[in-house]
N, C-alpha and C positions, 0 to 999 in steps of 0.2 A: 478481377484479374484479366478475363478478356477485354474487358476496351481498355485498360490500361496497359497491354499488350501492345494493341493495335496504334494505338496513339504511339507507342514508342517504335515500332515496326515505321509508319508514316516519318517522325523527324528523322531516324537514318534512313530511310528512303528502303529499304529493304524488298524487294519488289516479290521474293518468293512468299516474303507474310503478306503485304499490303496486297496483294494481287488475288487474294480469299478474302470475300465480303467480312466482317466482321459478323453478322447477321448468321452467316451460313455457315460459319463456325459454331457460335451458338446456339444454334438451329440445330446440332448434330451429335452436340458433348455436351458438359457443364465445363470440360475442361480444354485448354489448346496449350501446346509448348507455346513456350516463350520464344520467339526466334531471335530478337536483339538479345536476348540472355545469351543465345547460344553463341550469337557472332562475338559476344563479348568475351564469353570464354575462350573463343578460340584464340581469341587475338591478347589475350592475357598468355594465354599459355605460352605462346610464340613470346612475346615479349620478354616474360618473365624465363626464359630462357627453361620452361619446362620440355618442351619439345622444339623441335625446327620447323614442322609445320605437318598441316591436321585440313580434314574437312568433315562435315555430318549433313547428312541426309534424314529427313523427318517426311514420313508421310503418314497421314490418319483420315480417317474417313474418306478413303478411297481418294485421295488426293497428294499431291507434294503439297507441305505446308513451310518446309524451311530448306534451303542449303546453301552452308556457309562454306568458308574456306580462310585459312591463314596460313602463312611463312611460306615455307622454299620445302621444293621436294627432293630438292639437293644443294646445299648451301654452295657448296664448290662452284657449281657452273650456274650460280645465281637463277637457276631454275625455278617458278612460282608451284606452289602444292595445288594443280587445277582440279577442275573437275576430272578428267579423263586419265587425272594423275594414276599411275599402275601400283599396286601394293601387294607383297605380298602377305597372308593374313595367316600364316602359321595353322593352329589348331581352331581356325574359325573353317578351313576345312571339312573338320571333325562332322559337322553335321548336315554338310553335304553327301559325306560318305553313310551316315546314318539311315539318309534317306534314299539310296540307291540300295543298301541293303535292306530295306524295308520294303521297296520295291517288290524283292525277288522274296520277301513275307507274303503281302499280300497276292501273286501267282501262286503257293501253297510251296516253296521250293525249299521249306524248311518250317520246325516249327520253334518258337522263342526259348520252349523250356527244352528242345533237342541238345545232349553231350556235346560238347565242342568238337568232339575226335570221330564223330556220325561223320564229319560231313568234312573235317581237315583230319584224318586217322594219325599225322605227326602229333595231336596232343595227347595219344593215348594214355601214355606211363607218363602222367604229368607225376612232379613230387614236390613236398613243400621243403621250403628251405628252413631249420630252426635253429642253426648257428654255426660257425666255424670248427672243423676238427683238427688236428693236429698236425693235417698234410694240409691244410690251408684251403680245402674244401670245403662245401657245405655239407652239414651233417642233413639227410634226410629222411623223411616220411613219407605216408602216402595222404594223400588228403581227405579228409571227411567224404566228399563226394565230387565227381569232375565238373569241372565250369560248362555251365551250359553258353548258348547263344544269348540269353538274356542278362547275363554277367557280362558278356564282352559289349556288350550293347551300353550297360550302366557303372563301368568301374568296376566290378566287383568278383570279377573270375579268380584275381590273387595275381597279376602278371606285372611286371616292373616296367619303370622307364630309363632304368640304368642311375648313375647319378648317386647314388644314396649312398649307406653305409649297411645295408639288409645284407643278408648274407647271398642271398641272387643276385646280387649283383656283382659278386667276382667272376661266375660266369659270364653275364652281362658283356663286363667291360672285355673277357676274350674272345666274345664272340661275335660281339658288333652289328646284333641283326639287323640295322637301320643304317648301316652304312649307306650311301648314296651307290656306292656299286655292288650291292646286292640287286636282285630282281625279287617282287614281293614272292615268290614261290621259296626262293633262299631265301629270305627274312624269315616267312613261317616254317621253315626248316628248324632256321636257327632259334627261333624264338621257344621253339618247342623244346629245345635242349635245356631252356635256362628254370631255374627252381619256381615256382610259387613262392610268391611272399604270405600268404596265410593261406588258409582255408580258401575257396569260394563263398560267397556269399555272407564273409564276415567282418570286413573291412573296403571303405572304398579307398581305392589307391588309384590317382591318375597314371594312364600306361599306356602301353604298345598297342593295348586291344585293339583302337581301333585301326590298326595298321592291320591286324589280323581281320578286322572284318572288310576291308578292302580286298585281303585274299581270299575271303569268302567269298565277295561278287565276284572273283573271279573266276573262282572252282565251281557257282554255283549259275552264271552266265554264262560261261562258253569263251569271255572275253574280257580282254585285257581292261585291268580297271579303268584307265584315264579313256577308252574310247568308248568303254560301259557309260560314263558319267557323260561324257561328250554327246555320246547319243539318245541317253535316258532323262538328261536333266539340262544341260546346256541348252541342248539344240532344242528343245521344246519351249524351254523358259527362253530361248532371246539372247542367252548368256553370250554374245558372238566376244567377248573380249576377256573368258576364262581359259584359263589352261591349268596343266602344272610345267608342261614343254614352253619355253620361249625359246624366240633367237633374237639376233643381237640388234634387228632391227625396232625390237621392245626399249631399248636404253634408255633412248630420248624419252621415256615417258614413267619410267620406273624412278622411285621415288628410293633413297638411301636411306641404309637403315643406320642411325644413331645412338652411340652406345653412350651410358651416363656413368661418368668415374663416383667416386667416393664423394665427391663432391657435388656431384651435379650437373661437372661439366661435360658436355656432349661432344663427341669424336665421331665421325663414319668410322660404319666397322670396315676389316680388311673386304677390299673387291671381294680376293677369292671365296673368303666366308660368305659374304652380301649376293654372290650369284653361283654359286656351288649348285643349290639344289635347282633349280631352273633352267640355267642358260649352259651348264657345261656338258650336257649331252649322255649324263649320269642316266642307268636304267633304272632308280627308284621311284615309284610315285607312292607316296605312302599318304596312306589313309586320314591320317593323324595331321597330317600339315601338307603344304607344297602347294595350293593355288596361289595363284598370279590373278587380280580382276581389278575391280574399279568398284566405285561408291555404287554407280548405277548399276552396273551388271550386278552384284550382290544385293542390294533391296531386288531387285527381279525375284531372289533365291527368298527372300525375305517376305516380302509380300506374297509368294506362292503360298508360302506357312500361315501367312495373318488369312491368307483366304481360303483355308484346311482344303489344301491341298491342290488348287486350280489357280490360273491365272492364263486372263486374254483368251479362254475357253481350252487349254491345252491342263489337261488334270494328268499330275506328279504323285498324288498318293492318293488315299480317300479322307473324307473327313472325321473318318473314325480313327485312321491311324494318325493323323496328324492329335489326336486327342492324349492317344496314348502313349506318342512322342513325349508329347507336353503333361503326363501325370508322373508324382512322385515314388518311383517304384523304390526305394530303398527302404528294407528292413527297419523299422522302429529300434530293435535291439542294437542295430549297430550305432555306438555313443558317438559324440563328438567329436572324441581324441583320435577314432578310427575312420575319419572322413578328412585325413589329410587337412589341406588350406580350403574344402569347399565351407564351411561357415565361413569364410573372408565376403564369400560373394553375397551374401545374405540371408535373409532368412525363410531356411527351403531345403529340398532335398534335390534329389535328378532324375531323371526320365530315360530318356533312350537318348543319347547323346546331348543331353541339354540340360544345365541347370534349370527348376523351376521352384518359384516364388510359393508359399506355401501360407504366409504371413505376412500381415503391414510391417516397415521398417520400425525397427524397435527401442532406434536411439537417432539421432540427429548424424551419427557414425557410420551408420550402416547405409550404402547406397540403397539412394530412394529406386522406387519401384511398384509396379499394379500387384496385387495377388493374384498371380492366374497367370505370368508372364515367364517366358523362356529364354534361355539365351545362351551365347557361348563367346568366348573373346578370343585372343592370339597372343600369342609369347611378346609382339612390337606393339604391343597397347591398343590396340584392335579391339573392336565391339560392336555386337549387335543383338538387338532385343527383339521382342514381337508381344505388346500390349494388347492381347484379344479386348480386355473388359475399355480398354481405349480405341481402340479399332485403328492402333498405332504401328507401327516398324521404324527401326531407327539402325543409321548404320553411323559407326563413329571411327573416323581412318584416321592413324597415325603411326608410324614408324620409328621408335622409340623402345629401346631394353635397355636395364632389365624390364619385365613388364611391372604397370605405374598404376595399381588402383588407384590410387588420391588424383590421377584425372581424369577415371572412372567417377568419382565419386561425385568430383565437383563439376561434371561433367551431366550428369544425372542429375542434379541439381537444378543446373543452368535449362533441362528437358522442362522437370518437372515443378522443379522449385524448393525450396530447401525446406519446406514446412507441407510439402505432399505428403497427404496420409496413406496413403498406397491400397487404400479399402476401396475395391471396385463398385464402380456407379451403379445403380438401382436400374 
């Protein structure tokens, strides 16, 4: 597979594969991406009018091994999707925020299995929501026991995302804790009013959590979340081109996000939606989404994780807790049915803000993957991984909803190859 790689990296000239000996690849793995796979996916998807345009970034063994790019990062002003292209990556946030509040774990500023309302006292009288009563309310209870720090860390405190049809969410949609002009202090105000959707610790449901553990670093810091992150994680990592603040001199470099009708066919979504949360000077920065960066600024955040916890000598966690980032803490008794779409992403459980692999892929369906591997993606088809038992990180950019596992899948494919067993090397 490797020299048949390389031979194919050589005729399209590829210079980010050809430019690693062939020698010193297999010198290091048994395994290397495919990089012509990759460029060929990219440029498939483009064509094939799956997206408007995508790039990925692959490093392993301490090195860049591939980076590709195709189509426009705004079809309108015939703009190419470059490398420095801007994206916003929704809830690939999520686990930057994870690890600024793990941060203020490891200084002892809290402990995992601490009650939620120790440390935010608005979630004191949480109550669960079990159906609608006659005034079109939710009928409620009290819940088995309150959500600790460890529940809002892994899904599983009981808190919604609005959207649904649970009965928490008719408070939900009156109260709007994530409006863009809230400030996160009123969001955990609000969020606090709105029901439980079960128990803690018996269902996982994706949610607001982690917008509430963004008001944790802040309650728990002294300081505003986006300059907490700026100064605990950016500014050490390199990250000089994240934010969730832009202004308008960002444009030129911000990529549209493109919505797929019934059909397939792709439209920019409206301006005001497309920069609402970034550029309009809104007080939100929630936890759960809102960075603005680039392929390269985010493999920084990426590779900081593949190297538990250090990069370029500037150490973001310890290598203990990047361990227990990446272990499967959810309950065995909680079943399938009660874990929402996470069996979509494969076969595994989650950690502290990250899906992880738990098992080889179990059908040709299920995106391929290492066992031992963590990850989180973004509502615009966004993804990225971090392969320990590969010594990999992979960031995969593109600007595309609804979000599109099948270029996830085949995407992951084109990394690993469509017959990887995902049993990590000896």
């Amino acid at each position: 597979m490797i020299k048949q790689g390389m031979a194919l990296a050589s005729a399209f000239g590829l210079a980010a594969c050809a430019s690693v000996p062939a020698s010193d690849i297999a010198s290091g793995s048994a395994f290397a991406p495919d990089c012509p796979a990759v460029a060929s996916f990219l440029d498939s998807a483009v064509t094939q009018g799956r997206t408007v345009g995508a790039s990925a970034l692959v490093w392993k063994d301490g090195r860049e091994l591939c980076f590709e790019r195709a189509g426009l990062a705004s079809r309108e002003d015939d703009r190419a999707f470059e490398r420095d292209t801007l994206v916003q990556i929704f809830s690939m946030t999520k686990p930057v925020t994870g690890t600024a509040l793990m941060q203020l774990w490891e200084q002892g500023r809290f402990g995992l299995d601490d009650p939620l309302y120790w440390h935010l006292p608005e979630y004191r009288n949480l109550k669960v929501a079990t159906g609608i009563g006659s005034d079109g309310e939710p009928v409620l209870r009290d819940p088995s026991r309150p959500p600790t720090i460890r529940d809002v860390l892994r899904h599983t405190a009981g808190f919604t995302y609005g959207g649904s049809q649970e009965p928490a969410d008719v408070v939900w949609e009156r109260l709007q804790p994530l409006s863009a002009d809230n400030t996160l202090a009123e969001f955990s105000q609000k969020m606090a009013q709105i029901p439980l959707l079960a128990d803690p610790g018996t269902r996982w449901v994706y949610s607001a959590s982690v917008d509430v553990q963004a008001r944790l670093v802040e309650v728990l810091s002294g300081m505003a979340f986006d300059d907490y992150v700026a100064a605990h994680i950016f500014t050490p990592l390199g990250m000089t081109d994240s934010a969730w603040k832009r202004d308008s001199g960002d444009l030129d470099r911000l990529a549209r996000i493109y919505v797929a009708d019934e059909n397939g066919a792709l439209s920019p979504m409206p301006r005001e939606a497309w920069l609402n949360a970034n550029f309009a000077g809104k007080p939100m920065t929630m936890g759960g989404a809102g960075i603005v960066t680039t392929v390269d600024d985010y493999m920084r955040f990426a590779r900081m994780l593949l190297n538990e916890g250090e990069l370029d000598g500037r150490r973001i966690l310890k290598p203990e807790t990047i361990r227990l980032l990446s272990t499967d803490m959810l309950d065995p008794r909680i079943p399938a049915e009660n874990r929402m779409w996470l069996p979509t992403k494969g076969t595994g459980g989650f950690g502290l803000d990250f899906f992880v692999r738990t098992a080889p892929p179990q059908s040709p369906e299920e995106n391929r993957g290492t066992v031992g591997e963590f990850f989180w993606d973004g509502l615009p088809s966004m993804l990225f991984w971090v392969d320990p038992a590969q010594d990999m990180a992979v960031v995969f950019a593109t600007q595309k909803v609804p979000f599109d596992n099948a270029l996830h899948h085949d995407f992951r494919d084109a990394v690993y190859g469509a017959d990887y067993s995902g049993i990590p090397p000896e």
